[in-house]
ZAPAMAR-944521 format. One record per residue (C-alpha): residue number from 1; residue in three letters; x, y, z. Coordinates in pm, 1 decimal, padded with zeros to 6 digits, always signed. Example, Ala and Ser with C-alpha at 12.3 -4.5 7.8 and 13.67 -1.06 7.14 Angstrom:
<sites>
seq;type;east;north;up
1;ALA;+01230.0;-00450.0;+00780.0 $
2;SER;+01367.0;-00106.0;+00714.0 $
</sites>
This chain:
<sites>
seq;type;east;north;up
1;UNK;+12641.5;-12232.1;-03768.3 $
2;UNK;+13005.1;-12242.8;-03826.9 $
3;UNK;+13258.1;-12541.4;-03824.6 $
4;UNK;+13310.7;-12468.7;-03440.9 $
5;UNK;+12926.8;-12513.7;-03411.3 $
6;UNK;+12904.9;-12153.9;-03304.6 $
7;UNK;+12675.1;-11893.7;-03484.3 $
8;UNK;+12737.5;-11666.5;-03788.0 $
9;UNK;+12513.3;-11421.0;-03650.7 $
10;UNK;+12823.2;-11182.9;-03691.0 $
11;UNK;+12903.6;-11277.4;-04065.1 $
12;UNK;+12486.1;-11253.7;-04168.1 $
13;UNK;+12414.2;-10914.4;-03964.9 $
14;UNK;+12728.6;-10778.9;-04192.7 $
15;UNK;+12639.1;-10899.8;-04473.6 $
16;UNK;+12237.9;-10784.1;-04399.0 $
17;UNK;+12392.8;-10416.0;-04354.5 $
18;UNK;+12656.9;-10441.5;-04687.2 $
19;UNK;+12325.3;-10531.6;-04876.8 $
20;UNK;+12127.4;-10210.1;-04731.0 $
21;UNK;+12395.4;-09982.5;-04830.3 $
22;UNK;+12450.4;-10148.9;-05197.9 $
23;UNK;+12108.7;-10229.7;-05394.5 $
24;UNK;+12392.6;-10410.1;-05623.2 $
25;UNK;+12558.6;-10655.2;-05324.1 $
26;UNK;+12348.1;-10935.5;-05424.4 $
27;UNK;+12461.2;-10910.3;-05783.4 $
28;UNK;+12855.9;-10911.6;-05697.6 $
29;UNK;+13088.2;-11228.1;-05779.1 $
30;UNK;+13223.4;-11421.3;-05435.9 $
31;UNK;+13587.6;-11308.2;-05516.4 $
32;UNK;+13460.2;-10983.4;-05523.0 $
33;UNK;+13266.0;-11043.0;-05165.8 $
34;UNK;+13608.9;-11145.2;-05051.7 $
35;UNK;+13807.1;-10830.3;-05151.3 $
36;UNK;+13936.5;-10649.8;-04866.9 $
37;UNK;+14129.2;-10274.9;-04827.5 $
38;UNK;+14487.0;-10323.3;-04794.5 $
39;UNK;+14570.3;-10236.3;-04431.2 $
40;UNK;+14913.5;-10063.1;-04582.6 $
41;UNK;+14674.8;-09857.5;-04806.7 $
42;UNK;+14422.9;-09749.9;-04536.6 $
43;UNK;+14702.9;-09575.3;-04334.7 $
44;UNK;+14842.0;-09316.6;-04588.4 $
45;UNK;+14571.6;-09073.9;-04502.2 $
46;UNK;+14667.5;-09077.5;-04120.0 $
47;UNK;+15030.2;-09120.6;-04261.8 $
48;UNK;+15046.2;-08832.1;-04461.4 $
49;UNK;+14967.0;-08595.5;-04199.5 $
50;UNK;+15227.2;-08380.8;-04156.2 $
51;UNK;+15256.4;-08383.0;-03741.0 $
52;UNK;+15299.9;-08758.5;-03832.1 $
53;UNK;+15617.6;-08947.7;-03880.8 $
54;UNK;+15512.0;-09223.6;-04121.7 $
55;UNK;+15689.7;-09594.1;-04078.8 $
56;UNK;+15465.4;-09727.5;-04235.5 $
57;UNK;+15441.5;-09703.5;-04589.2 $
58;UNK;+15748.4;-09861.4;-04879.1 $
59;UNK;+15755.7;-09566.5;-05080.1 $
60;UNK;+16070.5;-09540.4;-05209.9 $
61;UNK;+16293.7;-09225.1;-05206.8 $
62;UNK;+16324.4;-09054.4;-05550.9 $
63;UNK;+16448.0;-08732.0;-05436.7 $
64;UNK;+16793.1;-08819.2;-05634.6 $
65;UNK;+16594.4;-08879.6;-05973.6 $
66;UNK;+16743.7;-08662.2;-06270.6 $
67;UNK;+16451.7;-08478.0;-06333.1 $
68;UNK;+16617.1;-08250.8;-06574.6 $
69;UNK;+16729.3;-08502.0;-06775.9 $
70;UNK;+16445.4;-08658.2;-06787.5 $
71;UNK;+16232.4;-08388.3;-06830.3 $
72;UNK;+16483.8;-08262.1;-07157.5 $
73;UNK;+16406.6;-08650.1;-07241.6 $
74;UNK;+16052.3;-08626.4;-07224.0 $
75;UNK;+15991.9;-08349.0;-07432.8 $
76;UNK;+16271.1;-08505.2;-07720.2 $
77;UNK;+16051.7;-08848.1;-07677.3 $
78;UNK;+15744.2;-08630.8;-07764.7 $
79;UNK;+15859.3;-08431.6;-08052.8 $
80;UNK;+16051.6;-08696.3;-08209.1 $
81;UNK;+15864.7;-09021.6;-08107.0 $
82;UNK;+15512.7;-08934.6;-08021.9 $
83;UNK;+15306.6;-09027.4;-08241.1 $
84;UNK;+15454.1;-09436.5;-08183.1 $
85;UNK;+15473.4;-09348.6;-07788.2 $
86;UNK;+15126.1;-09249.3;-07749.4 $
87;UNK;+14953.9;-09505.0;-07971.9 $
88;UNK;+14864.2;-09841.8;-07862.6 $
89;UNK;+15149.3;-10135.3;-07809.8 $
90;UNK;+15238.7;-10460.7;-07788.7 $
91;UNK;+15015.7;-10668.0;-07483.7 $
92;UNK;+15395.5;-10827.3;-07418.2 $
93;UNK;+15549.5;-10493.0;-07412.8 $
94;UNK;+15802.7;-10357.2;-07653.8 $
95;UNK;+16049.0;-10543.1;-07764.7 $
96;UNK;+16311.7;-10257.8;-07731.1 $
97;UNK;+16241.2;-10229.1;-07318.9 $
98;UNK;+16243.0;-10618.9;-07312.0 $
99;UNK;+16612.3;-10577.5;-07404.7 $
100;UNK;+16677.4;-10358.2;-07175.2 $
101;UNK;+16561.2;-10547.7;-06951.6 $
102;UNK;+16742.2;-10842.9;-06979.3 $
103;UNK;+17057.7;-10626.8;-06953.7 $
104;UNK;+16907.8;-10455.6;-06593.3 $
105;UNK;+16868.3;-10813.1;-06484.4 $
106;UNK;+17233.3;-10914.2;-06532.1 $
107;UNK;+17382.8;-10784.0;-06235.7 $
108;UNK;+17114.8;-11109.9;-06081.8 $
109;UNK;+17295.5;-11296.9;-06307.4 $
110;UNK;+17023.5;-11350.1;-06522.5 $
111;UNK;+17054.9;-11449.7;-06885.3 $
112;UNK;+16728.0;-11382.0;-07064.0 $
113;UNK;+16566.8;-11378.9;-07397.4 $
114;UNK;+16324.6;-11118.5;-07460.1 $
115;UNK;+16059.5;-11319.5;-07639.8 $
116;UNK;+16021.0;-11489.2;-07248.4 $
117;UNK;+15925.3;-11080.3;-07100.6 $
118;UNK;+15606.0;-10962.3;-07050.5 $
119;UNK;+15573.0;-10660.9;-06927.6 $
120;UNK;+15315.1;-10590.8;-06680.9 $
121;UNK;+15160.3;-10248.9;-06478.6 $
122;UNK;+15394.1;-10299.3;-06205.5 $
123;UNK;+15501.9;-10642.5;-06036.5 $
124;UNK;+15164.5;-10596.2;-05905.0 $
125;UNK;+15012.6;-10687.6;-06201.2 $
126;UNK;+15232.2;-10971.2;-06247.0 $
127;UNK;+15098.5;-11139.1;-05970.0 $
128;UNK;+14675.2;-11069.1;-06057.4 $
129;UNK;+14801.8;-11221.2;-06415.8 $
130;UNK;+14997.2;-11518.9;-06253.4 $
131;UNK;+14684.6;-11594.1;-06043.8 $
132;UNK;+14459.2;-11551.9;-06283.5 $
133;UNK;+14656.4;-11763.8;-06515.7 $
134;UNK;+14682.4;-12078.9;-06251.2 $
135;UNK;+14432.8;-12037.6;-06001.7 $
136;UNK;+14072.3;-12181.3;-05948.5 $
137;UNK;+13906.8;-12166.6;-05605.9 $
138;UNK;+14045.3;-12346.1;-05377.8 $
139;UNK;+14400.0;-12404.1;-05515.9 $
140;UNK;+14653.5;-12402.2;-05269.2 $
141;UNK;+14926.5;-12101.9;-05294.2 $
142;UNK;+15248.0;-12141.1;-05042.8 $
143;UNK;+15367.6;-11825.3;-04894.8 $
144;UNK;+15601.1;-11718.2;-04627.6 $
145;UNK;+15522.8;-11631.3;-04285.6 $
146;UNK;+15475.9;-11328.2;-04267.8 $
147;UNK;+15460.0;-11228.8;-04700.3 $
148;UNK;+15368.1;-10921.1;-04875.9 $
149;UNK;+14996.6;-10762.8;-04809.9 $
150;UNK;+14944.6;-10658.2;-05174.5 $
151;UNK;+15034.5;-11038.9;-05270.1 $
152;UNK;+14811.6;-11179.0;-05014.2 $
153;UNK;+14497.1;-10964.6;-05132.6 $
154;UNK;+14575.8;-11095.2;-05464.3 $
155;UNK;+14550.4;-11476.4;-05433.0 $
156;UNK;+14266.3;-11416.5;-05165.9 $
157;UNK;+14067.9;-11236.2;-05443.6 $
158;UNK;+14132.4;-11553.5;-05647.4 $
159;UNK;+13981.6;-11753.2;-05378.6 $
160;UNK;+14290.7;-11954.0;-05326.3 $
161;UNK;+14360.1;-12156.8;-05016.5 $
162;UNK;+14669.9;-11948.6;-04872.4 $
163;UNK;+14913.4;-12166.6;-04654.1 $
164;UNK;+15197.2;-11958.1;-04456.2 $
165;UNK;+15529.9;-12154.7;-04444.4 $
166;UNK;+15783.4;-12076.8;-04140.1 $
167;UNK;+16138.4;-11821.9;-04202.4 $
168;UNK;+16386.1;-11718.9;-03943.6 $
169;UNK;+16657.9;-11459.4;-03994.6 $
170;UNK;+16814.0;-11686.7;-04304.2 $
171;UNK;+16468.7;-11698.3;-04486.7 $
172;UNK;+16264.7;-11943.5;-04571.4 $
173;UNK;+16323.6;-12254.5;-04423.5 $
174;UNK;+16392.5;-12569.0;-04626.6 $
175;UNK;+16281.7;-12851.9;-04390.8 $
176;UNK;+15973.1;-12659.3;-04292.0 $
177;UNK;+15865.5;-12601.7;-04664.4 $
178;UNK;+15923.9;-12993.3;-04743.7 $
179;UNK;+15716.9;-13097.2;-04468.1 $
180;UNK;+15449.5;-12836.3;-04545.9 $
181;UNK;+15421.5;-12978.1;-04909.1 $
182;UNK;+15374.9;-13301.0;-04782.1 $
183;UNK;+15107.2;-13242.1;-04527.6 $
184;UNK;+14921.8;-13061.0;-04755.5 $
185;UNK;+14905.5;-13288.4;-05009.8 $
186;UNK;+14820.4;-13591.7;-04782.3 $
187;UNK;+14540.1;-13361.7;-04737.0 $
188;UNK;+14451.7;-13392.4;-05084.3 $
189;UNK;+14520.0;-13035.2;-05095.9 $
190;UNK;+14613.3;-12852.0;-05507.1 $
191;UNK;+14930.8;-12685.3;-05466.0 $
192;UNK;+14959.9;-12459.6;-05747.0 $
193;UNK;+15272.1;-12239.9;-05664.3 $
194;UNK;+15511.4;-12135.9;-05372.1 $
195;UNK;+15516.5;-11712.9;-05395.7 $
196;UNK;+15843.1;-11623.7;-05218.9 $
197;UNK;+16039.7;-11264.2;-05161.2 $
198;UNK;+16415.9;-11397.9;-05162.1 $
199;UNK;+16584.4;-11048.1;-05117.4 $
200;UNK;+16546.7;-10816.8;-04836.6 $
201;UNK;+16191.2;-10930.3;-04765.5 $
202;UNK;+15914.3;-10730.9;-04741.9 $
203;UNK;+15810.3;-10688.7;-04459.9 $
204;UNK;+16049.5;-10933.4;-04300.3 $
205;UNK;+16412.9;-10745.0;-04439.4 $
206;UNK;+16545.4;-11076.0;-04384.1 $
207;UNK;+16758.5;-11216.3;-04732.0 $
208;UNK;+16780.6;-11590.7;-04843.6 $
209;UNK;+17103.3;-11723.5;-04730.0 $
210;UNK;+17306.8;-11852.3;-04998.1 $
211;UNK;+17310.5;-12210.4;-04846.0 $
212;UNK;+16924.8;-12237.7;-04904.6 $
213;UNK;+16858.2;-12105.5;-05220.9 $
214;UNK;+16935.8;-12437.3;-05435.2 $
215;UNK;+16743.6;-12597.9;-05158.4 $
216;UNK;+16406.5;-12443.8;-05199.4 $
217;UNK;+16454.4;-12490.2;-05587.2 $
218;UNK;+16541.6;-12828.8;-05535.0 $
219;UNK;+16209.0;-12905.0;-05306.5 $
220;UNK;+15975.4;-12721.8;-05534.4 $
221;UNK;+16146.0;-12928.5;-05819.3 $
222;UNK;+16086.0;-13249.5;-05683.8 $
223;UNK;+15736.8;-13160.7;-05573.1 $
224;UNK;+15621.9;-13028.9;-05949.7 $
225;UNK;+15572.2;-12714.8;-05799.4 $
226;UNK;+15582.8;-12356.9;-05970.9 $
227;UNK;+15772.7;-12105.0;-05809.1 $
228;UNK;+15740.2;-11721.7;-05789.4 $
229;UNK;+16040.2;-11559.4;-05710.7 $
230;UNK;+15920.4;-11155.7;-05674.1 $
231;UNK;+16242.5;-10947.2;-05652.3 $
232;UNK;+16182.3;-10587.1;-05583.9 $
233;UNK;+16482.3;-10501.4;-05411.6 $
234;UNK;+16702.2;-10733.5;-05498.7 $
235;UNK;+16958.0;-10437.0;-05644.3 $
236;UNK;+16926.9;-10258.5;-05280.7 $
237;UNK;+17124.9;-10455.3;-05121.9 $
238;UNK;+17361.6;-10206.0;-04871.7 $
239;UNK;+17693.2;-10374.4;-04973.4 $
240;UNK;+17648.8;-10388.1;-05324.3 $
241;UNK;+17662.1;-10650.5;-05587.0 $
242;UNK;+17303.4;-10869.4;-05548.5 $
243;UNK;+17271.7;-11217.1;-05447.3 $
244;UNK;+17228.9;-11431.3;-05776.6 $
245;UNK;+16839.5;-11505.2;-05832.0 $
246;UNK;+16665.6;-11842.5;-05784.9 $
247;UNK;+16544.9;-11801.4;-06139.4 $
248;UNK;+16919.8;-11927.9;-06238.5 $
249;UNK;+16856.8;-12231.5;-06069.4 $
250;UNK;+16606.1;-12390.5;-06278.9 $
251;UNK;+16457.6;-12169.0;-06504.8 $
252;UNK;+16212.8;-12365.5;-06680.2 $
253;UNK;+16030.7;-12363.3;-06307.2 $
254;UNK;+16032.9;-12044.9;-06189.2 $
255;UNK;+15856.9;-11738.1;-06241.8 $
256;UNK;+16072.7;-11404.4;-06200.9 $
257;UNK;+15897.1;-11114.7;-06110.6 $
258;UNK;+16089.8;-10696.6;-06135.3 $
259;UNK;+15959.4;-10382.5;-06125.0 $
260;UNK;+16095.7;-10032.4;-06188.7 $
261;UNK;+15915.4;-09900.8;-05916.7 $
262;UNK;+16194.7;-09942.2;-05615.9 $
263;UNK;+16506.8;-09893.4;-05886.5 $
264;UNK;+16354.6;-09530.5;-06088.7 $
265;UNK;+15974.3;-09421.7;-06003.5 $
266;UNK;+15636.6;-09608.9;-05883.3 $
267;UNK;+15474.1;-09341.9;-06124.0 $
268;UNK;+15574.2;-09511.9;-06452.0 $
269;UNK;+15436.2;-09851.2;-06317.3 $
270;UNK;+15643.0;-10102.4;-06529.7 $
271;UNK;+15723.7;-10419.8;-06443.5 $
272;UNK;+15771.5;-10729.1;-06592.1 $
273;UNK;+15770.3;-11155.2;-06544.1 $
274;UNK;+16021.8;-11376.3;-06698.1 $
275;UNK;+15944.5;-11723.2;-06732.9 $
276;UNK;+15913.0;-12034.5;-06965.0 $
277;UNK;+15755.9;-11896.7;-07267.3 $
278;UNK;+15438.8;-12174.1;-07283.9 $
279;UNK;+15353.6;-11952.5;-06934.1 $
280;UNK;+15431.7;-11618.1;-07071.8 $
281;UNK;+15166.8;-11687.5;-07424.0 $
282;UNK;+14925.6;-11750.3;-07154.8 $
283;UNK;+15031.4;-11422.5;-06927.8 $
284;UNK;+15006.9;-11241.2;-07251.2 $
285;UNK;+14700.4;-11370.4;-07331.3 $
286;UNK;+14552.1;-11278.6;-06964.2 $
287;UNK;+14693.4;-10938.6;-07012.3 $
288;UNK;+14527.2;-10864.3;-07325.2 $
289;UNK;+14224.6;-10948.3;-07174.2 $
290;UNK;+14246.3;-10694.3;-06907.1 $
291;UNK;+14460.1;-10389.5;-07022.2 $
292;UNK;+14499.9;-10477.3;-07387.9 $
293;UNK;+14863.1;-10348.2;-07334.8 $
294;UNK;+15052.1;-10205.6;-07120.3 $
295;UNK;+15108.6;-09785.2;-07108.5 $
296;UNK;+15309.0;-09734.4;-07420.6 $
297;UNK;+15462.2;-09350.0;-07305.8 $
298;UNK;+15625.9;-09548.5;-06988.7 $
299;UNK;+15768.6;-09792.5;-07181.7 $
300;UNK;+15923.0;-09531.1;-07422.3 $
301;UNK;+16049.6;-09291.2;-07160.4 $
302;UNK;+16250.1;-09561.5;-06953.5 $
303;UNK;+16427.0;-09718.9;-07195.9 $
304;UNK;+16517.5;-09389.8;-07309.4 $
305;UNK;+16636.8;-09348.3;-06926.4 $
306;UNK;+16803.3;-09731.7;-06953.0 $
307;UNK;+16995.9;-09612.5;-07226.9 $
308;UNK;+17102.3;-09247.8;-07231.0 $
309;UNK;+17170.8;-09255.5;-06873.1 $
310;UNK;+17370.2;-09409.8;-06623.5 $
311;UNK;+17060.9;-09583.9;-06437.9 $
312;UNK;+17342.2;-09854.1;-06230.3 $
313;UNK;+17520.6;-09575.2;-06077.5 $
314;UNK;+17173.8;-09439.9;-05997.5 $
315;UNK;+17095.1;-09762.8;-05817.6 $
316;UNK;+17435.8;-09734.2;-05624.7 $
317;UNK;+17330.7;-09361.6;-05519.6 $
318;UNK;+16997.6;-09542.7;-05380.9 $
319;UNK;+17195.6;-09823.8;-05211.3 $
320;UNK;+17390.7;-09562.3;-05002.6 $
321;UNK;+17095.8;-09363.9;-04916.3 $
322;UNK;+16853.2;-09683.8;-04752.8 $
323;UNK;+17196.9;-09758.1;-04635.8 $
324;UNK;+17201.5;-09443.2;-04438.7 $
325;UNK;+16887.7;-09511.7;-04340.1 $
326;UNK;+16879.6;-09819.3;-04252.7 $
327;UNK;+17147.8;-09767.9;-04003.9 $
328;UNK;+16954.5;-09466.6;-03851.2 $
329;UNK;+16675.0;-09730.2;-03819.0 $
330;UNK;+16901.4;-09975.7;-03590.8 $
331;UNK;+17074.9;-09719.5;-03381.3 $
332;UNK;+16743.5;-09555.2;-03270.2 $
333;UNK;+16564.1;-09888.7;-03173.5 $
334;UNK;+16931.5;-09975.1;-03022.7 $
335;UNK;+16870.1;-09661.5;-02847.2 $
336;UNK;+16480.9;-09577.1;-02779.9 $
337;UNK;+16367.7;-09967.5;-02769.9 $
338;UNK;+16710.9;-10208.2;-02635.2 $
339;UNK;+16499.1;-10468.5;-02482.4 $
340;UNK;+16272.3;-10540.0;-02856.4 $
341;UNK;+16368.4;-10798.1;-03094.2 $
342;UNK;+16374.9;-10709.5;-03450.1 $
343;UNK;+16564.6;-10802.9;-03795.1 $
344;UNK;+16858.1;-10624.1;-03944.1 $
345;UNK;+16834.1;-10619.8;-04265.9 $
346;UNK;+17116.0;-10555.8;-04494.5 $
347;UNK;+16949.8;-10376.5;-04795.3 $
348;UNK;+16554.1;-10296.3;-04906.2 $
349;UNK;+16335.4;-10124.7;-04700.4 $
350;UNK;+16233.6;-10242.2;-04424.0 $
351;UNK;+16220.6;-10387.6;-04044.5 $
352;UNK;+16049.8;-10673.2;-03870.5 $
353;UNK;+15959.5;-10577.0;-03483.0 $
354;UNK;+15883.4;-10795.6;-03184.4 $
355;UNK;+15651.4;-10610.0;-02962.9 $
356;UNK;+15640.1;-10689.9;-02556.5 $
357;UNK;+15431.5;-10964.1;-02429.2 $
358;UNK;+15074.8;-10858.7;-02442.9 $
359;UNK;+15086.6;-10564.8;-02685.2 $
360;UNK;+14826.7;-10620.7;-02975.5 $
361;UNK;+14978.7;-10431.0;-03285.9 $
362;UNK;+14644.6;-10328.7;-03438.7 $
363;UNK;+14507.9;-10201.4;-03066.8 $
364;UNK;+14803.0;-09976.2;-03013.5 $
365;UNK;+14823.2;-09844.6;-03303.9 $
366;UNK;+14564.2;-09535.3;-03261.2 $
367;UNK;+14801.3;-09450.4;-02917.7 $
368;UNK;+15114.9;-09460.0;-03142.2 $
369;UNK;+14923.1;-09184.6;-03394.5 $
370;UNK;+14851.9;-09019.3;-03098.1 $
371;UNK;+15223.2;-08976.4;-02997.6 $
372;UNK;+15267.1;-08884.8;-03372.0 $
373;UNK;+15393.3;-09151.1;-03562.0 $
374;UNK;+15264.3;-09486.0;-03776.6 $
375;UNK;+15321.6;-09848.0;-03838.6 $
376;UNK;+15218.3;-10098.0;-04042.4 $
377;UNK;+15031.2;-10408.9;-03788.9 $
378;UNK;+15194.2;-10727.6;-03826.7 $
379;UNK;+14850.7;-10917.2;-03878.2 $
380;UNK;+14806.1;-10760.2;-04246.7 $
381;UNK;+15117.5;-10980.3;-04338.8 $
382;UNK;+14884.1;-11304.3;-04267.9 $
383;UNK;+14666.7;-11410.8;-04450.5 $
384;UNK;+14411.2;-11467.0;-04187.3 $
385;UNK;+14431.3;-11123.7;-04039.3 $
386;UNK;+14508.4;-11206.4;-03730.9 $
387;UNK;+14851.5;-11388.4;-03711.5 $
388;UNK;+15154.2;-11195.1;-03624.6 $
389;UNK;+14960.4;-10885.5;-03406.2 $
390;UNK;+15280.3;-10892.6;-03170.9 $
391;UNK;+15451.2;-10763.8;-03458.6 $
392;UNK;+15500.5;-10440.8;-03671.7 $
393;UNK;+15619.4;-10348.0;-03964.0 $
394;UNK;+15849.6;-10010.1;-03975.0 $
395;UNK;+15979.3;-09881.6;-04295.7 $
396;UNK;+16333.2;-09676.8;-04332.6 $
397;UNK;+16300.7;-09577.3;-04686.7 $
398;UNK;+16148.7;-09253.0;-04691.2 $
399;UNK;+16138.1;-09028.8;-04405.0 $
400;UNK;+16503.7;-08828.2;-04316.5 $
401;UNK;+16725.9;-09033.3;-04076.5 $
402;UNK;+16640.0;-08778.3;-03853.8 $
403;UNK;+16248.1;-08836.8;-03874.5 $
404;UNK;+16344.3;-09215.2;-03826.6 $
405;UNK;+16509.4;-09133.3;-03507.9 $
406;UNK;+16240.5;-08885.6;-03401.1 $
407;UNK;+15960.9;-09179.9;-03543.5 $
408;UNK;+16163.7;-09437.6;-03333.4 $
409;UNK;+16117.5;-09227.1;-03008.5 $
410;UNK;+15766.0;-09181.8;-03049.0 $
411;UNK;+15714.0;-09480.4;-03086.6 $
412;UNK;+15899.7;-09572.4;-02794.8 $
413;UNK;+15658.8;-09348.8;-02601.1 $
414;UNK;+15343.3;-09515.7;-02773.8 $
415;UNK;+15486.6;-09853.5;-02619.8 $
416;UNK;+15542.3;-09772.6;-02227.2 $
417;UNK;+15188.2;-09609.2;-02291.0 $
418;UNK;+15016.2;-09910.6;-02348.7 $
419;UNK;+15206.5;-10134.5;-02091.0 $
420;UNK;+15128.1;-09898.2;-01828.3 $
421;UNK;+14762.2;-09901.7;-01952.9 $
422;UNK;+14766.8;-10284.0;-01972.0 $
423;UNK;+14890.9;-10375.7;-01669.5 $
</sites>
């Protein structure tokens, strides 16, 4: 029986067919039990299909990469540097990308010491450290409503209580987040960090106003809570110049989290945290326990990219392309779907749909396939799996502003299809 006093027959005849199919299910760890497939992840073989226009998916757009330059690069790191590039490094990362770093973090208007850099496989990694670092089960992490799948997956696999906290189109909301700290903790509840997406949200596209940034600092300061500021996109904003990060707010409470994978290439997967260095020992620490260090070759070959090339005018290049298409995203749901709410976002990748009354997210979205395009469900953005169905997900990034446009329309079609079924 359940809390509602209704039976698990459900949960037990599951978990009677896992163990027939895996003589080793009995032997796994709970967290491990608990792990589920990313819904973003389970759509790029539909995705990828070429009769399909894919909305789905953040890949970013690296079409204007130098590859000759980088592939002269290359082959001068090799000759020159490879016998240090290929051999083992340091589980913080070099020290020579750390500086770099701190200079691509400027334009946030970030001032940083390398010795408080780790850097991690991706901001991905960043996170599994983080929550490794501070999480038992049962600890409380505060997220927005709705907040990244691949964080969510994360602190579930940790076993950590996950509590959604309310935005609008200005972000998070202040007054909502103060009042959800204090509920929970009446409730005796272990709130270990607030995990928030500041800049062109993912998948909300919504940005932090200005106004509520000290704010949410401010709360988590006065509530002796951590905070996780992951900041992706935060140089692809459409008009230029990025909103200055949280992490200048209080620095000794707040975890910053970058990647190189929106800015140069996913492929390299670098990314880093900066932090108070007491946290970072113990991220390095966690790091070495899993990777030892991280890939020495990627650290080489973009700081050789940082340096000999002019990466912020690259970044400006990418700016007007998701600007481009960005804009093609608005004027073909202006067009194809008037009567829908959904954000506008003014840099990143993506937009946050309302769907009509009545229209499940998940249950259409085999019809929308059908018509030849995908979306990512609103309900993977929720930690219970279920929250947020009347939503979707569409991502601008990568497909041609004329595939957004043609996506758009399909998608249109997909919609009146399943009203006219429904009712």
């Amino acid at each position: 029986m359940n809390s509602n006093g209704k039976s698990d027959n459900k949960h037990i005849t599951s978990a009677a067919a896992a163990a027939a199919a895996d003589p080793w299910f009995s032997n796994y760890a709970d967290r491990a039990l608990g792990m589920r497939q990313s819904e973003v992840r389970s759509l790029f073989a539909v995705a990828n299909r070429p009769e399909v226009v894919s909305l789905a998916g953040g890949m970013p757009n690296i079409d204007g990469l130098p590859l000759d330059f980088l592939a002269d690069a290359t082959s001068k790191l090799i000759r020159e540097r490879g016998k240090k590039a290929l051999q083992y490094g340091s589980g913080q990362g070099e020290e020579f990308l750390r500086s770099a770093i701190c200079e691509v973090m400027r334009p946030d208007g970030i001032t940083a010491n390398p010795d408080n850099i780790i850097v991690t496989i991706g901001s991905q990694q960043s996170l599994d450290l983080i929550s490794q670092v501070f999480l038992n089960p049962g600890d409380t992490v505060l997220v927005e409503a709705p907040s990244y799948v691949g964080a969510l997956g994360v602190f579930d696999a940790y076993q950590a209580d996950i509590q959604h906290v309310q935005m609008d189109n200005d972000g998070l909301i202040p007054s909502v987040l103060e009042e959800t700290i204090i509920r929970l903790q009446k409730e005796g509840k272990n709130i270990k960090f607030l995990y928030t997406i500041p800049n062109f949200h993912n998948p909300g596209g919504m940005c932090l106003s200005a106004e509520r940034r000290p704010l949410i600092v401010e709360i988590c300061k006065k509530y002796n809570i951590l905070l996780v500021e992951d900041n992706p996109y935060g140089l692809l904003g459409f008009s230029g110049d990025p909103v200055p990060s949280l992490y200048n707010l209080n620095p000794e409470g707040i975890l910053y989290l970058g990647t190189f994978s929106k800015t140069f290439a996913p492929g390299f997967r670098i990314g880093w945290t900066l932090g108070p260095q007491a946290i970072i020992e113990r991220l390095v620490l966690a790091n070495e326990s899993a990777t030892l260090c991280p890939p020495a070759f990627s650290q080489f070959a973009i700081t050789t990219y940082l340096e000999q090339y002019d990466w912020y005018q690259q970044v400006k290049e990418y700016r007007e392309v998701y600007h481009e298409r960005g804009e093609a995203m608005q004027k073909a749901l202006e067009k194809y779907l008037p009567d829908l709410e959904w954000t506008r976002p003014t840099g990143g990748f993506y937009t946050w749909v309302k769907l009509p009354d009545g229209i499940d997210a998940r249950d259409m979205l085999p019809r929308a396939v059908d018509c030849g395009v995908a979306y990512v469900a609103g309900n993977a953005f929720y930690a219970d799996g279920e929250t947020g169905a009347d939503h979707i997900r569409l991502s601008f990034c990568y497909p041609s502003p004329e595939e957004i446009t043609e996506g758009v329309r399909r998608l249109s079609i997909a919609i009146k299809q399943e009203l006219e079924n429904k009712y």
